[in-house]
C-alpha positions in Angstrom: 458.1 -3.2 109.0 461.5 -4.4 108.7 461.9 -7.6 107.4 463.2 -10.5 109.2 464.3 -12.2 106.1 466.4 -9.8 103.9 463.5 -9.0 100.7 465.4 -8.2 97.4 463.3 -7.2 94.5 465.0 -9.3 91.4 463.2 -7.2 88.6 460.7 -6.5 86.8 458.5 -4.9 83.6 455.3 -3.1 82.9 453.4 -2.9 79.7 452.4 0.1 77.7 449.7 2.1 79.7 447.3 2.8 77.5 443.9 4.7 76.7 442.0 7.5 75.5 445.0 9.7 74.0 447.6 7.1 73.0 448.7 6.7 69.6 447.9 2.4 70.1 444.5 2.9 71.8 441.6 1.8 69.5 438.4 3.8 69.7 435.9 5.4 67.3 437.5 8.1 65.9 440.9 5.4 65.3 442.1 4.3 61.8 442.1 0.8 63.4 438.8 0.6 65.0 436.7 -2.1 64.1 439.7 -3.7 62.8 441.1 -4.6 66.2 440.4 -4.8 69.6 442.5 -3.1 72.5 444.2 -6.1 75.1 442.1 -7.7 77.5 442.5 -7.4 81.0 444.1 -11.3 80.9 446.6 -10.1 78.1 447.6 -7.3 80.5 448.2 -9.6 83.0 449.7 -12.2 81.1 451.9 -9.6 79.5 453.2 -8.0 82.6 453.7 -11.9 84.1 455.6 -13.0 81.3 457.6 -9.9 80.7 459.1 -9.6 84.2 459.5 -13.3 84.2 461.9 -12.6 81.1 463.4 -9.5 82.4 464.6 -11.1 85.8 465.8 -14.6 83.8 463.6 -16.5 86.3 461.4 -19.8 85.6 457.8 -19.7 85.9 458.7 -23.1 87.5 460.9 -21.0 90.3 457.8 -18.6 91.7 456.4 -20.2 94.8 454.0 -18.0 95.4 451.8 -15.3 94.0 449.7 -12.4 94.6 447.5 -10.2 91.8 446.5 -6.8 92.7 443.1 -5.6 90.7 440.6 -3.2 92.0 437.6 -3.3 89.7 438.0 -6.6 87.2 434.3 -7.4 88.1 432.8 -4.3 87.0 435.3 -3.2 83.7 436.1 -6.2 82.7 433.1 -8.7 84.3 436.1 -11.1 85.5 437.0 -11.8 89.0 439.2 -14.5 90.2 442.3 -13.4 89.2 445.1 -15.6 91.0 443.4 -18.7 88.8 443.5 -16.1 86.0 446.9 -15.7 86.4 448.5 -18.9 86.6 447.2 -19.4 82.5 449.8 -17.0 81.9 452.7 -20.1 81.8 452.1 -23.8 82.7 454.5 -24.1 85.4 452.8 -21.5 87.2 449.4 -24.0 87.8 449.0 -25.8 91.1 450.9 -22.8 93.1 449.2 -20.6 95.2 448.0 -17.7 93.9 445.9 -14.3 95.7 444.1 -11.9 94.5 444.8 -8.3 96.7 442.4 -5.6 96.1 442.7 -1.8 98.2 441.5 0.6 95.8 444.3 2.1 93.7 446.6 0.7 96.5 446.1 -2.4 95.4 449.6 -3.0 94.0 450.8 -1.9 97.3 448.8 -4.2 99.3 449.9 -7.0 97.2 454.0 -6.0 97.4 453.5 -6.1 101.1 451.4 -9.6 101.0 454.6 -10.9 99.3 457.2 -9.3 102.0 454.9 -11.5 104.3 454.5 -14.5 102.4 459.0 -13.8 102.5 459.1 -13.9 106.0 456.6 -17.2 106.3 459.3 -19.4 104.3 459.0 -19.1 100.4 461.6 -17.6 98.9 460.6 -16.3 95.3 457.6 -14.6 94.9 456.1 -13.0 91.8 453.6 -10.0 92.0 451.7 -8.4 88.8 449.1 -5.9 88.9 446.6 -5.0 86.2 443.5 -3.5 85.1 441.4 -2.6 82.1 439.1 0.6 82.8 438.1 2.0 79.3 435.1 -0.3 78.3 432.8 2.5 79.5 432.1 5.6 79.5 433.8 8.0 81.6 430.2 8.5 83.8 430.2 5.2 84.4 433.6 4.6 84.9 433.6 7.4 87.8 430.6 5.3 89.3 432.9 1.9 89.3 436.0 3.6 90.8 433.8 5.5 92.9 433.5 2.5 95.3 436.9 3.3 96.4 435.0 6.0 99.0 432.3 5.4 101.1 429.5 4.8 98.1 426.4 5.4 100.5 428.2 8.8 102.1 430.7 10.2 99.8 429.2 9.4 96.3 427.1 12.2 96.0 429.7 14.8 96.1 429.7 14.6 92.6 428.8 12.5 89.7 433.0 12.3 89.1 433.2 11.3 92.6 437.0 11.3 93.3 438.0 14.5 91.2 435.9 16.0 93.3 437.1 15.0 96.4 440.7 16.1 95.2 439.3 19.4 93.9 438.1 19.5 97.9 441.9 19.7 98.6 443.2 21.6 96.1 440.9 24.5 97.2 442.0 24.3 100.8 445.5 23.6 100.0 445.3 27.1 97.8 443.6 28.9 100.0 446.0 27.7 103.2 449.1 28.4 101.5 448.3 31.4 99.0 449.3 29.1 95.6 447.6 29.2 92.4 446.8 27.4 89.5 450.0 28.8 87.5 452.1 27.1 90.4 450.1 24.0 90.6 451.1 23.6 86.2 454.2 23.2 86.9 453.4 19.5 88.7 451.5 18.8 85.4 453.8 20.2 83.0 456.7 17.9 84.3 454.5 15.1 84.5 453.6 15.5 80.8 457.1 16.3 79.6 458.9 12.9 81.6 456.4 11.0 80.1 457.7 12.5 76.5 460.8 10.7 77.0 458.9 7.4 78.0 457.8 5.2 75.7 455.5 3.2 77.8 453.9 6.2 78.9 449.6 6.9 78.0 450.9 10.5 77.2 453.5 9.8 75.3 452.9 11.6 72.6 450.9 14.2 74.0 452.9 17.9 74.2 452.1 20.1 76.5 453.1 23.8 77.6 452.8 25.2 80.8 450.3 27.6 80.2 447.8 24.5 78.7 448.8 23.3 82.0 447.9 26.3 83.9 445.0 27.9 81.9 441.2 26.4 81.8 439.9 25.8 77.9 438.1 23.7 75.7 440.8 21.3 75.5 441.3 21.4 78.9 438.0 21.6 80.7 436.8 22.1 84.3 434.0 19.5 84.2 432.6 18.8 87.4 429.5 19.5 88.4 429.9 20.7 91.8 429.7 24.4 91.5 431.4 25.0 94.7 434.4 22.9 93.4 434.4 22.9 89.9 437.0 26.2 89.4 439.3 23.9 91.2 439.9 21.2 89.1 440.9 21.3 85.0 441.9 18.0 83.3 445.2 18.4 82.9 445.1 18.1 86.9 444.2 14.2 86.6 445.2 11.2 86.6 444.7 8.9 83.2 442.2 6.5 82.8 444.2 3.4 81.6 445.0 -0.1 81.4 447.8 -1.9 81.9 449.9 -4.3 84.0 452.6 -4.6 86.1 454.5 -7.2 87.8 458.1 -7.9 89.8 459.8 -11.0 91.7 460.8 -10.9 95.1 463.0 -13.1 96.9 465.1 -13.6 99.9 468.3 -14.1 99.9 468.4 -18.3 100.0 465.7 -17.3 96.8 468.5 -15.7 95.3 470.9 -17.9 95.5 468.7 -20.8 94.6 468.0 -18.5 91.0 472.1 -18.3 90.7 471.8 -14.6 91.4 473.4 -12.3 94.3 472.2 -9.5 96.1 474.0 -7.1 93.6 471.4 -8.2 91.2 468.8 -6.8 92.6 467.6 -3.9 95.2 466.6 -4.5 98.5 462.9 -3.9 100.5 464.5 -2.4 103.3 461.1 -1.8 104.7 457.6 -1.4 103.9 454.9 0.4 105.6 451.3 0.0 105.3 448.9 2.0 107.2 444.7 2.6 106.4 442.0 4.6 107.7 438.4 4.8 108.2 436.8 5.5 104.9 434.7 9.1 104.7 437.3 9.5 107.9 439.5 12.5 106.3 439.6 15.1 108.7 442.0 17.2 107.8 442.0 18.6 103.8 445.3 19.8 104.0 447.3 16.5 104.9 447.3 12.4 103.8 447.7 11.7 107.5 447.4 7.8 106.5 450.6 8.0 104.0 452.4 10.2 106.8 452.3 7.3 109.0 453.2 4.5 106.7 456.4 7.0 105.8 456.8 7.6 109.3 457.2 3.8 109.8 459.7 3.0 106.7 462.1 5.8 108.0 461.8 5.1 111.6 462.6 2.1 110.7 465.9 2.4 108.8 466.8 5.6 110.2 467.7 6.5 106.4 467.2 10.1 106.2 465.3 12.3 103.8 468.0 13.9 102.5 469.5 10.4 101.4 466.5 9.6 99.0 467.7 10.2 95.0 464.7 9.0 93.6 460.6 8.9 94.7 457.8 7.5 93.0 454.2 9.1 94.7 450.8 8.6 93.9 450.0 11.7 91.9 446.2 10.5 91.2 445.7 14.2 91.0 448.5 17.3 90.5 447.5 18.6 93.8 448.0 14.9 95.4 452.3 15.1 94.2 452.3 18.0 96.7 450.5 16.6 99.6 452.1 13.1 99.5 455.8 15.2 99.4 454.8 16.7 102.7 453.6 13.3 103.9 456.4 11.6 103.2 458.4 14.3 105.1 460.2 15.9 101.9 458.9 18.8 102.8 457.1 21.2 105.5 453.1 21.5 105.3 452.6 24.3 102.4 456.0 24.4 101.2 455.9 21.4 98.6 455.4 23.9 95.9 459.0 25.7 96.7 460.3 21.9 95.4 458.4 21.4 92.3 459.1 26.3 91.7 462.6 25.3 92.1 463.4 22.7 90.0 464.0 20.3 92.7 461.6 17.4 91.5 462.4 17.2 88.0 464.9 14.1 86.4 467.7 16.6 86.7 467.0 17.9 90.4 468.1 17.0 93.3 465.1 14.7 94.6 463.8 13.5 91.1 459.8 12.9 91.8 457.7 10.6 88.9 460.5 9.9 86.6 458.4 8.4 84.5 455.6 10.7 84.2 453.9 9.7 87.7 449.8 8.5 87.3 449.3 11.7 85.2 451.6 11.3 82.2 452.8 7.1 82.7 449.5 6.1 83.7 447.0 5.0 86.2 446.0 1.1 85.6 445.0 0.9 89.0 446.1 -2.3 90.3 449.0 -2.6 88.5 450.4 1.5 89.9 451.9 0.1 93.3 453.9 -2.3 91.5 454.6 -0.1 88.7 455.9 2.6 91.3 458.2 -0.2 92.5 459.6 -1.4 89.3 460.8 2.1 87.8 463.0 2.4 91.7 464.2 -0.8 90.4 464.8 0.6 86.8 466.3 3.8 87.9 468.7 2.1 90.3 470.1 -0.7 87.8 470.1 2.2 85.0 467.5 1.0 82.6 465.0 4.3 82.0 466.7 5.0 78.7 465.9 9.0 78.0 464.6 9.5 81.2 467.7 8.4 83.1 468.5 10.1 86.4 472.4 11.2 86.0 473.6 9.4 89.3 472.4 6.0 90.0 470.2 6.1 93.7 471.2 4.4 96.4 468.0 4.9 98.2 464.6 5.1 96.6 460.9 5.7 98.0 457.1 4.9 96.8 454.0 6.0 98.0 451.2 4.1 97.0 447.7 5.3 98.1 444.1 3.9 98.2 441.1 6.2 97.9 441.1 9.4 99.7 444.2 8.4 101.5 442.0 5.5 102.9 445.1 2.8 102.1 448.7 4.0 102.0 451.8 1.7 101.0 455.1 3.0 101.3 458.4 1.2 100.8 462.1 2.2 101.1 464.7 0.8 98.4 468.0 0.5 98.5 470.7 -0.2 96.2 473.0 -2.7 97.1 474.9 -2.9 94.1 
């Protein structure tokens, strides 16, 4: 979809992503535990509103409308009704209408492209934030929460970690298809790990890896489902990170712009936005996210922008294999030959089509309502040159994000562009 009304993304912020394996995150074996607590799910949100409110320069009294993306507040955090939880971030944000957007981890996604909509209706400055909180659990039962992203009655048996499972599905087709390994797929984990090194609001941070921890099965890094027909397939250095956090950026049109004192060169523009979903349990090819391929198809039709134009893409790497399907998706590459771009150098900060920047769900973090949005503000960042040691060299003029939903049930893509 090409908007009507010219959609300019102002700015925005995240918070530190945080969880098991962060120097900040309080749990038993913490100097600090018992002594604090870790933030709430509100003081994520808050957070995220109040930090991209500050970024951008704009009044809470300036937001006309909002939208909160959240997948499972009622289940980790027993808290639903988050648009009337957001508005206690700032007074001047009560009495304005506020959503809550939930798709499964493509939630933040869903709630960009309620914005873009809410644009075109007649407002004019919108605010979007994303967050969740996912580590009051266990990791059992946390796999049982997020497992309601699948069909629950047909697809949660697969395994008792439901969705590694399901990506473990893939990665054994996608190996056996194409004749790739685990010491290929590493390298997607290794540069995930190593971007998020040079960002500080990263979960892995601090957490060094090698490529042959990335590559190699151990005690440290564990094959743990329980599926024996899938469990050689997956190692946890091949997921995403359980974490919280938020996320949130302002959108306007162009009379929203002007009306905030700011011009188009301010910002980046949503030159289009794509949103496609498909029947849940519905995959029927393992080898493909045909539901992201036709949002991408969409965005690009649209503009005409080609491939080769990109600089900089943010994709929803939920899992290591997942970086290599949603590259072929997105039309970066030919089915099976993804791995040539991550072999050759292609996807890292200093390649020609840098991929995660960041460090992507597995080294930034996967809070999953706030991921969509998250995926949207680093574009931003990247563009205006604000990603400090993990700087591309040459600022983008165009920039993509995938954003997907289950087992490529919801996809969200949007092109950016740089209008400065």
């Amino acid at each position: 979809m090409i908007p009507n009304r010219h959609v300019y993304v102002l700015g925005g912020a995240s918070t530190p992503f945080i969880g098991k394996g962060h120097p900040d995150f309080v749990w038993p074996k913490h100097p600090d535990f018992g002594k604090r607590e870790n933030p709430t799910l509100e003081e994520h949100l808050t957070r995220a509103i109040m930090l991209a409110l500050e970024t951008t320069g704009v009044p809470a009294s300036a937001i006309q409308r909002g939208f909160v993306a959240n997948f499972a507040g009622e289940t980790f955090a027993s808290q639903g009704h988050l648009g009337a939880m957001a508005v206690r971030a700032h007074p001047d944000l009560a009495g304005k209408p506020w959503t809550r957007v939930e798709a499964a981890c493509a939630s933040g996604g869903c709630a960009v492209v309620s914005a873009v909509e809410a644009l075109q209706a007649g407002y004019d400055v919108a605010l979007v934030a994303g967050a969740e909180v996912q580590t009051t659990v266990s990791a059992r039962v946390g796999a049982d929460y997020l497992a309601r992203a699948a069909h629950y009655a047909l697809e949660r048996s697969i395994d008792e970690f439901t969705f590694p499972a399901m990506f473990a599905r893939r990665w054994k087709a996608y190996s056996q298809a194409h004749g790739v390994t685990d010491a290929d797929l590493g390298h997607v984990g290794l540069k995930a790990y190593q971007n998020a090194n040079r960002n500080p609001l990263a979960h892995m941070r601090t957490a060094r890896r090698s490529l042959e921890w990335c590559q190699t099965a151990s005690d440290q890094n564990a094959r743990f489902l329980q599926n024996e027909e899938l469990k050689e397939h997956l190692k946890m250095s091949d997921c995403s990170q359980v974490s919280d956090g938020g996320s949130a950026l302002v959108l306007c049109t162009e009379s929203g712009l002007a009306r905030l004192g700011k011009r188009p060169s301010d910002a980046i523009q949503l030159r289009s936005v794509g949103q496609s979903t498909g029947p849940l349990a519905g995959v029927t090819d393992l080898l493909a996210l045909d539901t992201t391929a036709l949002a991408a198809a969409e965005v690009f039709g649209d503009t005409g922008v080609g491939r080769e134009q990109v600089g900089v893409v943010e994709v929803h790497d939920c899992f290591t294999i997942t970086e290599w399907l949603m590259l072929e998706a997105l039309g970066f590459a030919a089915r099976g030959r993804a791995p040539e771009l991550t072999l050759s150098g292609a996807t890292a900060i200093d390649g020609r089509l840098p991929v995660n920047t960041g460090g992507g769900l597995v080294g930034f973090g996967h809070p999953v309502g706030a991921t969509g949005i998250k995926q949207v503000v680093e574009v931003w960042r990247q563009m205006k040159g604000l990603c400090g040691d993990y700087q591309i060299a040459s600022r983008p003029v165009f920039g993509v994000t995938a954003n997907m939903g289950g087992d490529d049930r919801t996809a969200v893509v949007t092109l950016l562009e740089n209008v400065a």
